[in-house]
Biopython code that builds the backbone (N, CA, C, O; Angstrom):
import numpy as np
from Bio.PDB.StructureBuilder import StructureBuilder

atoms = [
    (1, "UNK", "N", (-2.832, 10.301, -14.707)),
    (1, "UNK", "CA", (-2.742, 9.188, -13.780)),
    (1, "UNK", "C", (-3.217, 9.697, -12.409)),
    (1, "UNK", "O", (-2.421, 10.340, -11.725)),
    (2, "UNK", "N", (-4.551, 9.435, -11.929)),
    (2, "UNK", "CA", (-5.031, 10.089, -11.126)),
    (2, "UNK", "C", (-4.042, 9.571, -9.664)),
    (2, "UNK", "O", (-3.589, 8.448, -9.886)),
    (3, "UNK", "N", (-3.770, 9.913, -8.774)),
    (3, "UNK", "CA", (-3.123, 9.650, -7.777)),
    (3, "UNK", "C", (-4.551, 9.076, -6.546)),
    (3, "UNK", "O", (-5.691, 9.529, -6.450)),
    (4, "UNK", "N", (-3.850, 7.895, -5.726)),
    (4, "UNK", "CA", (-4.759, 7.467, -4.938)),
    (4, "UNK", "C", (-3.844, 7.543, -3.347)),
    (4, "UNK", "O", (-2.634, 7.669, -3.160)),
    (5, "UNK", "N", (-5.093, 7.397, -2.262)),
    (5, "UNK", "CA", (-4.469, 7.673, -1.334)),
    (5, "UNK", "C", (-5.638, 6.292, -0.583)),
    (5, "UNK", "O", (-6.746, 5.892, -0.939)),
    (6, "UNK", "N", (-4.585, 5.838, 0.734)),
    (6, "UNK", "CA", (-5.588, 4.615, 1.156)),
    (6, "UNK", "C", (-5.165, 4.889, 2.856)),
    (6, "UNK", "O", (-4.046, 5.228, 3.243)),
    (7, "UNK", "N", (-6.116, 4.697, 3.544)),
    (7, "UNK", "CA", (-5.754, 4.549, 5.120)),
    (7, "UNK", "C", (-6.098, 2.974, 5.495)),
    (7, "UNK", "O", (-7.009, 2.319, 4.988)),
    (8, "UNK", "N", (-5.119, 2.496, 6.545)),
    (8, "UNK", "CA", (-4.924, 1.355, 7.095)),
    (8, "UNK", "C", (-4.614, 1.628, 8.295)),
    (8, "UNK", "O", (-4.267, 2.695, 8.802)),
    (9, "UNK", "N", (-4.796, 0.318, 8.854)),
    (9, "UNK", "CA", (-4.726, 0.166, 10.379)),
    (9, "UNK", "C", (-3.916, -0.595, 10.669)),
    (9, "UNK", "O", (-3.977, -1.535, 9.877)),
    (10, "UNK", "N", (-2.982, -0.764, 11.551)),
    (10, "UNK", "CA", (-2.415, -2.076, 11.637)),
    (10, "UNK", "C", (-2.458, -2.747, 13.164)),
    (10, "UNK", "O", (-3.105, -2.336, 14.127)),
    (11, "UNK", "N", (-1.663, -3.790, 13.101)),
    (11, "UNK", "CA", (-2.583, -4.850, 14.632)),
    (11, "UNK", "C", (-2.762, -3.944, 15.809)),
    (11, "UNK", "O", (-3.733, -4.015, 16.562)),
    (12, "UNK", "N", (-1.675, -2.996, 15.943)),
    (12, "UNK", "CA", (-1.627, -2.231, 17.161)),
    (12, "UNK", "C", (-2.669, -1.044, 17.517)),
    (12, "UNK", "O", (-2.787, -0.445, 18.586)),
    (13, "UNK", "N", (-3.391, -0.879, 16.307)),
    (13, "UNK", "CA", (-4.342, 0.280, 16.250)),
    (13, "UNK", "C", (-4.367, 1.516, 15.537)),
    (13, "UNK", "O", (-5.226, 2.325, 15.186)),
    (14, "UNK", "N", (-2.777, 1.348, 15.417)),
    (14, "UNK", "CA", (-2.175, 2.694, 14.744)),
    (14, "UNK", "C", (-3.074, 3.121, 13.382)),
    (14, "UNK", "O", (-4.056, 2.410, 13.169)),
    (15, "UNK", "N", (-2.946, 3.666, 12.921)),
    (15, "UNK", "CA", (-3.485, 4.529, 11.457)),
    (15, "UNK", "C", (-2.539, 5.097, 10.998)),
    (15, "UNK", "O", (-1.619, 5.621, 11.626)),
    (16, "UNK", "N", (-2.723, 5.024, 9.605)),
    (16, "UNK", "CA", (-1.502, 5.464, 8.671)),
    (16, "UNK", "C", (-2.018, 5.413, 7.327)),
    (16, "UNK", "O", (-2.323, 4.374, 6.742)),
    (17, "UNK", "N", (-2.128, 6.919, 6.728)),
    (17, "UNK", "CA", (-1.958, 7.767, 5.324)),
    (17, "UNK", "C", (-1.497, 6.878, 4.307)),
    (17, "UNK", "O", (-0.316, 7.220, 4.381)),
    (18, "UNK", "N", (-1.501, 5.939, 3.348)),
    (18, "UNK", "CA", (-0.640, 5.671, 2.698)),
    (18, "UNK", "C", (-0.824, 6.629, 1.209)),
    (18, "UNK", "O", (-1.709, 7.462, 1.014)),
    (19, "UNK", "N", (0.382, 6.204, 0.165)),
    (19, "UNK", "CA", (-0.189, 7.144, -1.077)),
    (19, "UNK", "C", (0.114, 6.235, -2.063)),
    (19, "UNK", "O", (1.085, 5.478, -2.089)),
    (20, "UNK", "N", (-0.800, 6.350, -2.904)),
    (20, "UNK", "CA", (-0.387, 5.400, -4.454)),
    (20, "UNK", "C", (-0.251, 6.421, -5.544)),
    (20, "UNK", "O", (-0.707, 7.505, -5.180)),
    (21, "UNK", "N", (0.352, 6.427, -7.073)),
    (21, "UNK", "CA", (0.529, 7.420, -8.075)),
    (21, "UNK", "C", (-0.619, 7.069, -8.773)),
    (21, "UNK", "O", (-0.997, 7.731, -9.740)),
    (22, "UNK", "N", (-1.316, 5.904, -8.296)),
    (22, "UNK", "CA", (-2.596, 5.282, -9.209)),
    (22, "UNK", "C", (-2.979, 4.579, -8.685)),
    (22, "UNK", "O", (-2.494, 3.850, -7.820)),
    (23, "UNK", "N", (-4.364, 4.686, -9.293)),
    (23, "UNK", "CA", (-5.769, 3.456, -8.897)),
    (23, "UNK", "C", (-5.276, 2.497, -8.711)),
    (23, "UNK", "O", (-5.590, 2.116, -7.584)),
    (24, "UNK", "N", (-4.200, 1.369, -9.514)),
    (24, "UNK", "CA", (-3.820, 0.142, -9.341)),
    (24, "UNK", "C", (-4.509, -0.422, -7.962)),
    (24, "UNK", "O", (-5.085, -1.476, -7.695)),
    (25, "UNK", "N", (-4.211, 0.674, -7.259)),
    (25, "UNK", "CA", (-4.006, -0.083, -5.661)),
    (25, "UNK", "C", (-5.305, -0.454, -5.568)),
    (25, "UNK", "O", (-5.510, -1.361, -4.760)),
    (26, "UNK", "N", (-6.378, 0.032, -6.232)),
    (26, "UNK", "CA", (-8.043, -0.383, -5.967)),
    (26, "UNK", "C", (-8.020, -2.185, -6.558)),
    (26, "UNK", "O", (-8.632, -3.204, -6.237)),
    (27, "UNK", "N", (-7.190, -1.914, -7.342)),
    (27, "UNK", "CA", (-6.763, -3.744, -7.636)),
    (27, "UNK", "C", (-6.684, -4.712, -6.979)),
    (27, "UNK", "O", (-6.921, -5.907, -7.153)),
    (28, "UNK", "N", (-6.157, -3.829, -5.820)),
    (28, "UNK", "CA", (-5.398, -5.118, -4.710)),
    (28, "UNK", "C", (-5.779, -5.147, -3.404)),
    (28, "UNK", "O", (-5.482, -5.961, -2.529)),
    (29, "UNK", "N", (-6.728, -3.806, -3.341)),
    (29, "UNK", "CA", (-7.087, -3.482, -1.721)),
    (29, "UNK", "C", (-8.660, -2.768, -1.589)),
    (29, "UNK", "O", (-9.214, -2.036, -2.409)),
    (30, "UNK", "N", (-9.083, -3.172, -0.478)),
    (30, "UNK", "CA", (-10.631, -2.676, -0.814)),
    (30, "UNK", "C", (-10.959, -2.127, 0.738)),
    (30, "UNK", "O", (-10.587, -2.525, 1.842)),
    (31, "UNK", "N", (-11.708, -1.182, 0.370)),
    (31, "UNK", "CA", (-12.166, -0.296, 1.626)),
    (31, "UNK", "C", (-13.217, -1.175, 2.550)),
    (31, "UNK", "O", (-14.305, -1.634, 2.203)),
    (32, "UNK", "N", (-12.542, -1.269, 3.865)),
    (32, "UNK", "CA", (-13.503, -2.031, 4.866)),
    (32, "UNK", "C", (-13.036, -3.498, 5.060)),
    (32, "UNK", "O", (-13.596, -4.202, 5.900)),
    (33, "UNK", "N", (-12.065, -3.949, 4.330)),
    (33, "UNK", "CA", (-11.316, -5.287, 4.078)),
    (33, "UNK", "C", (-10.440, -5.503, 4.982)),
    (33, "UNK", "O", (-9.494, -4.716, 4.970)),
    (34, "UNK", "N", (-10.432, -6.474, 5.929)),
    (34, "UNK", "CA", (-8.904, -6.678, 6.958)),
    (34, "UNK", "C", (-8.178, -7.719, 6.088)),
    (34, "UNK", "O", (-8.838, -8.181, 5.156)),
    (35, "UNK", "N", (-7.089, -8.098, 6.231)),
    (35, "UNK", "CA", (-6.110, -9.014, 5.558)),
    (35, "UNK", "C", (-5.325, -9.244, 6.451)),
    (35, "UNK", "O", (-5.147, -8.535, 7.441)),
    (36, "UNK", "N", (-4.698, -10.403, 6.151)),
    (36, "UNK", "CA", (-3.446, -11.115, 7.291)),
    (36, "UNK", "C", (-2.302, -10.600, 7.013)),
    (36, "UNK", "O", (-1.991, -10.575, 5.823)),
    (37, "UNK", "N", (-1.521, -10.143, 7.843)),
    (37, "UNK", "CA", (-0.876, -9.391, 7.554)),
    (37, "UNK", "C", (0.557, -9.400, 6.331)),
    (37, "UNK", "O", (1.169, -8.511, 5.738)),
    (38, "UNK", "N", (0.658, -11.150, 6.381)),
    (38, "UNK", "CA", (1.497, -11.390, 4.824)),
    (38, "UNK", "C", (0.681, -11.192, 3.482)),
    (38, "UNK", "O", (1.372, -10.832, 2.529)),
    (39, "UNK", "N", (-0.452, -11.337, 3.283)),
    (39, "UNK", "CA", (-1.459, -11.166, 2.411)),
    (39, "UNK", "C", (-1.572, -9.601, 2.483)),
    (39, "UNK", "O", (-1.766, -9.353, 1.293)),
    (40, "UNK", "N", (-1.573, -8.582, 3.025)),
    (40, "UNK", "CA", (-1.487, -7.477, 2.663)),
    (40, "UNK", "C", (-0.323, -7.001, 2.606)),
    (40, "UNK", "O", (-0.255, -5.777, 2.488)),
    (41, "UNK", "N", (0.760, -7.667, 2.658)),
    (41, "UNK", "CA", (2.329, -7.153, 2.017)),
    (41, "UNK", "C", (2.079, -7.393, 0.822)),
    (41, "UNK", "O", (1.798, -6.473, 0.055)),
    (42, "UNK", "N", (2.135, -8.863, 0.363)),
    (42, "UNK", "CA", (1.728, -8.898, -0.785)),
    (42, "UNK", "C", (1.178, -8.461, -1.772)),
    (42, "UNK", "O", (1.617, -8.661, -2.905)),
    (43, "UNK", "N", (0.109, -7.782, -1.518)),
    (43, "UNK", "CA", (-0.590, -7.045, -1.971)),
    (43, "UNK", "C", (0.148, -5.511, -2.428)),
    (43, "UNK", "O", (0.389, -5.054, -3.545)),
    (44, "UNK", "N", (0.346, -5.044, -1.278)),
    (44, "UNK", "CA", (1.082, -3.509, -1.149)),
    (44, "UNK", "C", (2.075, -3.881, -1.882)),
    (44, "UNK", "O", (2.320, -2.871, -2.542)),
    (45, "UNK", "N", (2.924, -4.818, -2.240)),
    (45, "UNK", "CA", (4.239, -4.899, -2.599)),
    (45, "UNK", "C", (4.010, -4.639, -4.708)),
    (45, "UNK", "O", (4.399, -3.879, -5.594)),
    (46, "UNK", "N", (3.070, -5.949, -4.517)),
    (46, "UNK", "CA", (2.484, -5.778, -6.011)),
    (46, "UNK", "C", (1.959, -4.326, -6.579)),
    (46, "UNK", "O", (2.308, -3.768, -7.619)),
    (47, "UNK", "N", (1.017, -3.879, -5.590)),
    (47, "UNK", "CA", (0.240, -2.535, -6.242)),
    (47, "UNK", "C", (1.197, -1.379, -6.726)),
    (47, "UNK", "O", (1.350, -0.927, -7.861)),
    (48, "UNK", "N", (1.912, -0.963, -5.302)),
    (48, "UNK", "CA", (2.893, -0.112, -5.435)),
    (48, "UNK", "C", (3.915, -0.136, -6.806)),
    (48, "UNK", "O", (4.119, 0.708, -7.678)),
    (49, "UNK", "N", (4.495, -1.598, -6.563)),
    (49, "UNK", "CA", (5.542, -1.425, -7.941)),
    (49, "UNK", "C", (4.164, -1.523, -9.191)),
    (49, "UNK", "O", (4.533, -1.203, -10.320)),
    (50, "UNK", "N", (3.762, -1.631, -9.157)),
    (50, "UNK", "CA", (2.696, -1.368, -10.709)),
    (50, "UNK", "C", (2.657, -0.046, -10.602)),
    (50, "UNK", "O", (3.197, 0.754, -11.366)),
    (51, "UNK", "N", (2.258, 0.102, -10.010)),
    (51, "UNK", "CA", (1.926, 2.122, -9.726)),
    (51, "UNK", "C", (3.163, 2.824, -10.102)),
    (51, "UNK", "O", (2.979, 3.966, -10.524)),
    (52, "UNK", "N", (4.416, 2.400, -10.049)),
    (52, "UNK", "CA", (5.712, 2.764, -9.557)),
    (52, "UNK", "C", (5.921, 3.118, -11.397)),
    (52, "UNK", "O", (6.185, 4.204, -11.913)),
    (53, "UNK", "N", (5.671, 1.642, -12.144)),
    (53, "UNK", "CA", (5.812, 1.098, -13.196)),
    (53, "UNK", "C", (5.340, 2.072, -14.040)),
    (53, "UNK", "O", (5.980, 2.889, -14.700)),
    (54, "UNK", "N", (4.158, 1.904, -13.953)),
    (54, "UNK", "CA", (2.902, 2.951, -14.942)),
    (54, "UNK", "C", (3.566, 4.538, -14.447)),
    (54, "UNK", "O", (3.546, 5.357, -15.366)),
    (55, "UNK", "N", (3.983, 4.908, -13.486)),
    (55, "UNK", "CA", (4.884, 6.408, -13.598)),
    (55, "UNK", "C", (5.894, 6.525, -14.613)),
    (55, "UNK", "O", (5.939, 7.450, -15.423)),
    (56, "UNK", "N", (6.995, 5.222, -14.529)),
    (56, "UNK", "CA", (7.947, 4.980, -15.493)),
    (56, "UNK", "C", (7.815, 5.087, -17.182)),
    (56, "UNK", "O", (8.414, 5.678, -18.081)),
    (57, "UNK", "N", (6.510, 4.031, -17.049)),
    (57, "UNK", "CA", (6.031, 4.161, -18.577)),
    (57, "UNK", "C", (5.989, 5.389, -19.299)),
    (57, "UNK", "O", (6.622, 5.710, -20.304)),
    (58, "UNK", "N", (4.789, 6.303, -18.351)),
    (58, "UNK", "CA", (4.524, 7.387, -18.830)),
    (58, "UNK", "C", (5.476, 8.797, -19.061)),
    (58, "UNK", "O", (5.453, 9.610, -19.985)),
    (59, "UNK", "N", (6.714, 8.708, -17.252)),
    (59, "UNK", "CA", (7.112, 9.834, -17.698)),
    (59, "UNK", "C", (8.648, 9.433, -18.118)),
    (59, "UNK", "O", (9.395, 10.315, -18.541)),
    (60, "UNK", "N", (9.172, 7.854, -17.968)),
    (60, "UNK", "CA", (10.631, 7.474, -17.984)),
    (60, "UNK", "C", (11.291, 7.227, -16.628)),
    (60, "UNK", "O", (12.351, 6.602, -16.613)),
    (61, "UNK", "N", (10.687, 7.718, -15.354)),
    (61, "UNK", "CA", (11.465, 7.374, -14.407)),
    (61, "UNK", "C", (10.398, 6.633, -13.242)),
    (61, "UNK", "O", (9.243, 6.857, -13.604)),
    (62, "UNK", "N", (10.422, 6.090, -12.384)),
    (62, "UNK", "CA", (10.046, 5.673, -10.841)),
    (62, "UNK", "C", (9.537, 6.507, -10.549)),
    (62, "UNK", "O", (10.016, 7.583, -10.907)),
    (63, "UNK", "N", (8.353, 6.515, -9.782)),
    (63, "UNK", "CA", (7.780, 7.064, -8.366)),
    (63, "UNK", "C", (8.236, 6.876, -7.533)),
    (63, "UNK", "O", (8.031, 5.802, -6.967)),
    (64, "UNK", "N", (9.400, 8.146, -6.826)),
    (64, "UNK", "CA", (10.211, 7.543, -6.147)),
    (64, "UNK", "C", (9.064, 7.793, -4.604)),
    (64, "UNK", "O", (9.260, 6.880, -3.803)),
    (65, "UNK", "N", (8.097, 8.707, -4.165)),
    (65, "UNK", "CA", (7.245, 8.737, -3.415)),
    (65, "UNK", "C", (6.609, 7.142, -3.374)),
    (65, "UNK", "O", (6.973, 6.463, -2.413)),
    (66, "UNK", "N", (5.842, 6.619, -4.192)),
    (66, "UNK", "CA", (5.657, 4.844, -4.562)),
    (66, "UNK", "C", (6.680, 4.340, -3.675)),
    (66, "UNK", "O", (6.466, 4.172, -2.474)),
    (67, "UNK", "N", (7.835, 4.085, -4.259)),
    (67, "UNK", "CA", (8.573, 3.248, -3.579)),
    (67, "UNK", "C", (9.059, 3.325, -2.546)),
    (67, "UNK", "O", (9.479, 2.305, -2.001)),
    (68, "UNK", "N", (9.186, 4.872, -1.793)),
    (68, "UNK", "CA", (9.444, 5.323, -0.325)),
    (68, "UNK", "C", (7.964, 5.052, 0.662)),
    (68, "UNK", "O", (7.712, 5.286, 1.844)),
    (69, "UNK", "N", (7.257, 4.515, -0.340)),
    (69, "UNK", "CA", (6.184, 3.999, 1.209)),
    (69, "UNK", "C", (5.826, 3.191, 0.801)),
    (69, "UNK", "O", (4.646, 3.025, 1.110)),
    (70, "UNK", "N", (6.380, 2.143, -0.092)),
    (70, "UNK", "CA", (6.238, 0.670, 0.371)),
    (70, "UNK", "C", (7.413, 0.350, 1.375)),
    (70, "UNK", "O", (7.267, -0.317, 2.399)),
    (71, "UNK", "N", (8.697, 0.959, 0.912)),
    (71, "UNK", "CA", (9.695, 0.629, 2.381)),
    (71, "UNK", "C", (8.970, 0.997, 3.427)),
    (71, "UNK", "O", (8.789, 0.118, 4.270)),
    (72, "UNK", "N", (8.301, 2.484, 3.703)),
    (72, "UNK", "CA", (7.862, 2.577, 4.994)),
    (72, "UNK", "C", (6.873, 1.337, 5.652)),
    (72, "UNK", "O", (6.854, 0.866, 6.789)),
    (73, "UNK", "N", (6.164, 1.058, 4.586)),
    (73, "UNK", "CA", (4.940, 0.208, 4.963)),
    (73, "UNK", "C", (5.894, -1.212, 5.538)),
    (73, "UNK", "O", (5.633, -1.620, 6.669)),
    (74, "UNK", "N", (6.822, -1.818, 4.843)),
    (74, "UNK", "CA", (7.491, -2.780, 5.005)),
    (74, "UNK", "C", (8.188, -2.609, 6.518)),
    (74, "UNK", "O", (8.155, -3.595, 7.254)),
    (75, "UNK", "N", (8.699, -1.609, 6.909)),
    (75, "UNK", "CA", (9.759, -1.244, 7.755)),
    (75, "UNK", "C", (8.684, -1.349, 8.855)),
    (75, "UNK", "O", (9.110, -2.022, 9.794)),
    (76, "UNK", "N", (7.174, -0.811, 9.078)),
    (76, "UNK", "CA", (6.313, -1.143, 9.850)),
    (76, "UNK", "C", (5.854, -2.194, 10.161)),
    (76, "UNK", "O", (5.523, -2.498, 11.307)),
    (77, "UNK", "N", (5.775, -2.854, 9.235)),
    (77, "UNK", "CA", (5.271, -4.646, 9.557)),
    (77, "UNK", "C", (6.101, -5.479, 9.860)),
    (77, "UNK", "O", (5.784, -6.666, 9.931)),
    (78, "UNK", "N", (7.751, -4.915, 10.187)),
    (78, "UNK", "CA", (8.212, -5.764, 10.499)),
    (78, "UNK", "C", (8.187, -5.350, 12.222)),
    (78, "UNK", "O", (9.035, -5.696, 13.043)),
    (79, "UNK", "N", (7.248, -4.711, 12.421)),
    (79, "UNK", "CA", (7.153, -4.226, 13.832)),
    (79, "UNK", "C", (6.062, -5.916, 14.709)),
    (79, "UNK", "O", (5.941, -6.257, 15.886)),
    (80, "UNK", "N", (5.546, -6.482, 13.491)),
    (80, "UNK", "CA", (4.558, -7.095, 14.100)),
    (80, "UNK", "C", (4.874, -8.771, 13.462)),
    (80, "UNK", "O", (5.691, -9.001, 12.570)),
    (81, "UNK", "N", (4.080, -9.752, 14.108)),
    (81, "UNK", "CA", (4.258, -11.135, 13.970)),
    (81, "UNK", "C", (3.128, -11.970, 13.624)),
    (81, "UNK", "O", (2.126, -11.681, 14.279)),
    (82, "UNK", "N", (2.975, -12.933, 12.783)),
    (82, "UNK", "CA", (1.820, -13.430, 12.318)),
    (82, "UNK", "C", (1.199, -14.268, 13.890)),
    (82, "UNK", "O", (1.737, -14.471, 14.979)),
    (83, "UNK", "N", (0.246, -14.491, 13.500)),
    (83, "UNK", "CA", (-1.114, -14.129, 12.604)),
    (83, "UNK", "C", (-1.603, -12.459, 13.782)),
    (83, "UNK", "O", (-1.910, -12.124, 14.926)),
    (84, "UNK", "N", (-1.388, -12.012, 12.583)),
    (84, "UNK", "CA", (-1.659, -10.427, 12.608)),
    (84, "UNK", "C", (-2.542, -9.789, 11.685)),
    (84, "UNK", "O", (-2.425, -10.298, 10.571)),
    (85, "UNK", "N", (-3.671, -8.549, 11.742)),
    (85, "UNK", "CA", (-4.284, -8.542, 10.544)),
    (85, "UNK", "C", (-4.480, -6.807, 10.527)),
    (85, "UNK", "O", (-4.856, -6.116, 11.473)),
    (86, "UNK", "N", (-4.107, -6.355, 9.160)),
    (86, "UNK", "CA", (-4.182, -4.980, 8.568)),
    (86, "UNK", "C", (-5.533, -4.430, 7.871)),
    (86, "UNK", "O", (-5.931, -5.094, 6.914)),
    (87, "UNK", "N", (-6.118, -3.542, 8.162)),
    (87, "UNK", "CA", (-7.475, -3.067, 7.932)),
    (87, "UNK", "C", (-7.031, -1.976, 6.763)),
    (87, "UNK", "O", (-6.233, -1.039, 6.784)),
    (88, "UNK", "N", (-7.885, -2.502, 5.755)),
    (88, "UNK", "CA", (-7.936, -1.252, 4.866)),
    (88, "UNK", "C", (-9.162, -0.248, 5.486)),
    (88, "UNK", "O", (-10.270, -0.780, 5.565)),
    (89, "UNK", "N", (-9.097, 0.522, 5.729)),
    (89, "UNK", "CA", (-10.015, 1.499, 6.156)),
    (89, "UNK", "C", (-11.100, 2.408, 5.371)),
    (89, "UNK", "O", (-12.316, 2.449, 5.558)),
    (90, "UNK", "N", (-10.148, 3.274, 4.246)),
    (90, "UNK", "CA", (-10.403, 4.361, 2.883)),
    (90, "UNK", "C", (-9.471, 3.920, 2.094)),
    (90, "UNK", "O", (-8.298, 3.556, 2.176)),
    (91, "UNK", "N", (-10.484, 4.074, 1.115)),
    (91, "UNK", "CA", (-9.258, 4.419, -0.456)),
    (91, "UNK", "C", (-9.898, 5.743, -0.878)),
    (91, "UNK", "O", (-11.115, 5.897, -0.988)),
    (92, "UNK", "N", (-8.950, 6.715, -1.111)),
    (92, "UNK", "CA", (-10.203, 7.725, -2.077)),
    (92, "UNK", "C", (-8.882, 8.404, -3.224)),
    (92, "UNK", "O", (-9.189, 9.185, -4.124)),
]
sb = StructureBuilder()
sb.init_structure("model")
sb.init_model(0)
sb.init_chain("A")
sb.init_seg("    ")
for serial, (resi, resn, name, xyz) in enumerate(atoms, 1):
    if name == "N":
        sb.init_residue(resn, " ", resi, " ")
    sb.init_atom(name, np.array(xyz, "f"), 0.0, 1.0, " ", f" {name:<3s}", serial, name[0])
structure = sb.get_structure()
């Protein structure tokens, strides 16, 4: 399960590392793409627990890394207020 890693931007400028346990996230997010900022929760919320999922499948338990940065990601956006918009930057 190759592990993926994605950088984003969010309204304020900031930049931020995120990590996935898998591609999934190429599912839901695309390099060079801005999104509103409920549309890329959405997104992150879905990818992550799939990613989270497919760890489970394979080894029996959670990605608990997965699910500690969708809270982070969550805990950040609640820094900000619509209409707001998140830049996917990289996926690699």
């Amino acid at each position: 399960m190759p592990e993926t890693c994605f950088t984003i931007q969010w309204p304020d400028g900031q930049t931020e590392e995120c990590y996935s346990p898998s591609t999934v996230v190429r599912d839901f997010l695309s390099q060079g793409t801005t999104y509103p900022l409920d549309d890329f929760m959405v997104r992150c919320r879905i990818a992550l627990e799939k990613a989270s999922t497919r760890v489970e499948a394979k080894f029996g338990y959670r990605c608990s890394i997965a699910d500690a940065q969708l809270d982070k990601i969550e805990r950040h956006a609640r820094a900000f207020s619509a209409p707001a918009d998140v830049i996917c930057l990289s996926i690699t």
